[in-house]
C-alpha positions in Angstrom: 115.6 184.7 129.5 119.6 185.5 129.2 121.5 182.5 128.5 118.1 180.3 127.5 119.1 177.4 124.6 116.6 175.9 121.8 116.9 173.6 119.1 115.3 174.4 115.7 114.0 171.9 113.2 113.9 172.6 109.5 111.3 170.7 107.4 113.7 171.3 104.6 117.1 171.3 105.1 118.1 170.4 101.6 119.5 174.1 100.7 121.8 174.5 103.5 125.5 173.7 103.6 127.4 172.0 106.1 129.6 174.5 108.6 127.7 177.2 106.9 126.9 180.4 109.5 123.1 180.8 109.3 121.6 183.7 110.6 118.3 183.5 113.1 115.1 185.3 113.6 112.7 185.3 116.7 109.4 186.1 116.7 107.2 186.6 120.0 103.6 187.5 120.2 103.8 188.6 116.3 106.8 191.3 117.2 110.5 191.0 116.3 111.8 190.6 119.2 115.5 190.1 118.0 116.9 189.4 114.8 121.1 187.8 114.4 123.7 189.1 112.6 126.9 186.7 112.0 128.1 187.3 115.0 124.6 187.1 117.5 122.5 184.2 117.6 124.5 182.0 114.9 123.1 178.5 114.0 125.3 176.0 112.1 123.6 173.4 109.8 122.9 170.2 111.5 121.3 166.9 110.2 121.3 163.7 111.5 124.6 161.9 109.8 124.8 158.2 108.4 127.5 155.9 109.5 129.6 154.9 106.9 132.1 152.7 109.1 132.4 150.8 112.2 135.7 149.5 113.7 138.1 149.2 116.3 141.0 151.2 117.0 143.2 148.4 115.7 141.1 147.7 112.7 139.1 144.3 113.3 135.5 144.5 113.2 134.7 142.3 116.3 135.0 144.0 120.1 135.8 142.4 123.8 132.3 141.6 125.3 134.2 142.7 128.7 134.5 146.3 126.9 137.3 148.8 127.0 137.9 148.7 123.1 138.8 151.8 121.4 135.5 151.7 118.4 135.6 154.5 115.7 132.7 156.0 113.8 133.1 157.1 110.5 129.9 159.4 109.4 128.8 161.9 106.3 125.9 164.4 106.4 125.3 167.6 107.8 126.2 168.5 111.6 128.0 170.7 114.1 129.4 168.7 117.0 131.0 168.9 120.3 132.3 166.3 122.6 129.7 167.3 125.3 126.9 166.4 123.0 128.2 163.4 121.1 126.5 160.0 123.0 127.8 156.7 121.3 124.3 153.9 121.7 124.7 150.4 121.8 122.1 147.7 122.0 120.8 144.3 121.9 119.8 142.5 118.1 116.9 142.0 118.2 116.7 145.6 120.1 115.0 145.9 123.3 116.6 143.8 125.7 119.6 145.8 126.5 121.1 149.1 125.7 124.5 151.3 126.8 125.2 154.8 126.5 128.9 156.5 126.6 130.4 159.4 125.9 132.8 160.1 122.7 135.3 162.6 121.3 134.6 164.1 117.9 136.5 165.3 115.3 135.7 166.6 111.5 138.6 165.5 108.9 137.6 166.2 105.0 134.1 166.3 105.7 134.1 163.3 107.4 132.7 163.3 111.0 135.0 160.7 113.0 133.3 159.9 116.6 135.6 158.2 118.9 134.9 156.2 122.1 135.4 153.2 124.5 133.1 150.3 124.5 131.1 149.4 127.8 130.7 145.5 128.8 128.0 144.0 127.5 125.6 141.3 128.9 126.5 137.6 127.7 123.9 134.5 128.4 124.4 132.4 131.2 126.0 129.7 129.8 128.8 132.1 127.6 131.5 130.2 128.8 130.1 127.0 131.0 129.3 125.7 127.8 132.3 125.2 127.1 134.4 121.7 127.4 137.4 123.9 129.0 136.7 127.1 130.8 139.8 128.3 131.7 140.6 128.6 127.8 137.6 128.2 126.0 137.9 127.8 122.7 134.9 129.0 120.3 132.5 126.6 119.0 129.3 126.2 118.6 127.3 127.1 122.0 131.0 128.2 123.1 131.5 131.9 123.3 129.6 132.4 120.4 129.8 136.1 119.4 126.7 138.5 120.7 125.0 140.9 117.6 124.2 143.9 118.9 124.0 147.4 117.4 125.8 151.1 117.7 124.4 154.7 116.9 125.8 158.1 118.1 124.0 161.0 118.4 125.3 164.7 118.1 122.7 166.5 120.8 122.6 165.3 123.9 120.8 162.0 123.5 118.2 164.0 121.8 118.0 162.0 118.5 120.2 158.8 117.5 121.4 157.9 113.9 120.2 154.9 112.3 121.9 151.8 114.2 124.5 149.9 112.5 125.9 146.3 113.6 128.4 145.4 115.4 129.5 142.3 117.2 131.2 141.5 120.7 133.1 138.0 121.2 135.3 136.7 124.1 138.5 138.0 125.2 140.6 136.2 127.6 141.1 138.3 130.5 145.1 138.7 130.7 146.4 137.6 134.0 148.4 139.1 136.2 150.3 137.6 139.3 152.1 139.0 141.9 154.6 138.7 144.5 155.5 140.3 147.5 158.2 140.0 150.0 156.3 140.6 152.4 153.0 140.5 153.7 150.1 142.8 152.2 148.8 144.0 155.6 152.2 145.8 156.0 151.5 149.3 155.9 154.3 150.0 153.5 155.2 149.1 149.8 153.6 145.6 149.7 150.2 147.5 151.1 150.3 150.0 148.6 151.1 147.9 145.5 148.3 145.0 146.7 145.6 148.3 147.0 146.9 149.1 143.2 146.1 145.2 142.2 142.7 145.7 143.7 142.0 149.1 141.7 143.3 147.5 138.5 140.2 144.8 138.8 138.0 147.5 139.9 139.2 149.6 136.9 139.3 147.1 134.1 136.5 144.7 135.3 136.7 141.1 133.1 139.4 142.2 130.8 142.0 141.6 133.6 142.4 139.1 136.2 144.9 140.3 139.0 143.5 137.7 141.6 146.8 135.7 142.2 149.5 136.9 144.4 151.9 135.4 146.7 153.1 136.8 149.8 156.5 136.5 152.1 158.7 135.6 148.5 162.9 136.3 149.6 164.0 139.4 147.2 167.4 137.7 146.4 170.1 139.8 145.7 171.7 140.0 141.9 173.7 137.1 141.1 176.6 137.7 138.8 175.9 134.1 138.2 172.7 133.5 137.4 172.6 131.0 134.4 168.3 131.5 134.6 168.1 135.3 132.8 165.8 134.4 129.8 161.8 133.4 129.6 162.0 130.1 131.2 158.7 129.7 129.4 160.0 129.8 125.9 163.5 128.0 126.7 162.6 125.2 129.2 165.5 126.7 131.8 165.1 124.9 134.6 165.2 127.3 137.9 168.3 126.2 140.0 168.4 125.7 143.6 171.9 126.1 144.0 174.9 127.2 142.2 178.4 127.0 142.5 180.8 130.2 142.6 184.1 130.4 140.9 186.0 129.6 143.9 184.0 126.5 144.3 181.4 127.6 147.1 178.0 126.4 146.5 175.4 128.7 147.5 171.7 128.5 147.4 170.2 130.5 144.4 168.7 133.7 146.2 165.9 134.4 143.0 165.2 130.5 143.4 162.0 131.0 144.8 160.5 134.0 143.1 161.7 133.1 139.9 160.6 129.4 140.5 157.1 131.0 141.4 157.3 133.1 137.9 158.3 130.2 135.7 155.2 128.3 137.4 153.2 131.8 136.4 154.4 131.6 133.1 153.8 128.1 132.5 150.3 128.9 133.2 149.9 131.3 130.7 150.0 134.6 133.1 
């Protein structure tokens, strides 16, 4: 019927060219039914390609178990892709106990076919990060975040056919924290409401790689103080947080940042 797809399978494919036009012939009950020209019924040559490298957008070899890494394919053989088709696989080593599929972008630079996508989370035993002597910033060793093997393929039709796996690994990332504070309270209905929905969404939205679960509520805004000796990361230079300040004519006043920046250098001090 109008509009029907197939895929054809060569058992020899060791004469066509890559990109190459081919022309197509069907056959039905013995009579030509319809025969291509370049411009009707086109094939391209397609083969299954080999992946030649595996990395992350920044260049290390080694990607957040919590996901969202950028990971790049590099591949060489014969294909024709589109982004619609192009399924990046990822699995457990030894395979069977686990496997993710996403979608990728593709693009062909110097006959080199270079498959782009973001990593999923990936399961991690139990004891990941228990194991550990301190979980809030565990360190790797031994049982201790160790990194999980796993392995990637893509595939260029659909989830049709996968290319050979290569390895990869996943290791810990600590989540980066995030803190917030609000003068007033969250059940507002106005601008506090609306940013504490957004801190929600960024959790939703980024899973394990973020932690946005602190917040304080009712902080003063303070006004800007011409004054203020505390402008710098009290984290790097030790600046203590003043209550109060005096003004040139000799009025002291209390500091009107003292508690939200007080609350921030706390923040910082914990590594937020």
């Amino acid at each position: 019927e109008d509009g029907a797809t197939a895929t054809v399978a060569l058992a020899d494919s060791s004469a066509l060219v890559a990109g190459k036009r081919y022309g197509l012939r069907i056959l039905v009950s013995g009579s030509q039914a319809c025969s291509s020209d370049s411009d009707f019924l086109g094939v391209y040559a397609h083969a299954l390609p080999a992946i030649t490298a595996v990395k992350r957008a920044e260049g290390d070899s080694v990607f957040n178990a919590f996901g969202y890494d950028t990971l790049h394919l590099s591949a060489t053989g014969l294909f024709l892709a589109r982004d619609s088709d192009v399924h990046v696989r990822f699995g457990s080593s030894p395979a069977g106990a686990w496997t993710r599929t996403t979608s990728a972008k593709v693009v062909v630079v110097d006959d080199v076919l270079k498959v782009e996508t973001t990593t999923p989370a990936v399961p991690i035993p139990d004891d990941w990060i228990l194991s550990c002597p301190d979980t809030q910033r565990p360190v790797q060793s031994g049982s201790c975040i160790p990194n999980v093997a796993a392995t990637v393929a893509f595939s260029l039709d659909g989830g049709l056919t996968f290319t050979a796996s290569e390895p990869i690994s996943f290791s810990y990332v600590r989540p980066v924290k995030i803190g917030f504070l609000f003068k007033s309270g969250v059940d507002d209905f106005g601008w506090s409401a609306q940013v504490n929905e957004a801190r929600i969404e960024i959790e939703g939205m980024f899973g394990n790689t973020v932690n946005a679960s602190t917040y304080f509520t009712n902080v003063p805004e303070g006004d800007y103080e011409p004054l203020q000796e505390n402008k710098g990361s009290t984290f790097s230079t030790n600046t203590e947080v003043p209550q109060f300040f005096t003004l040139e004519d000799g009025t002291v006043r209390e500091n009107a940042y003292y508690t939200g920046v007080g609350i921030m250098k706390r923040m910082c001090d914990e590594d937020f």
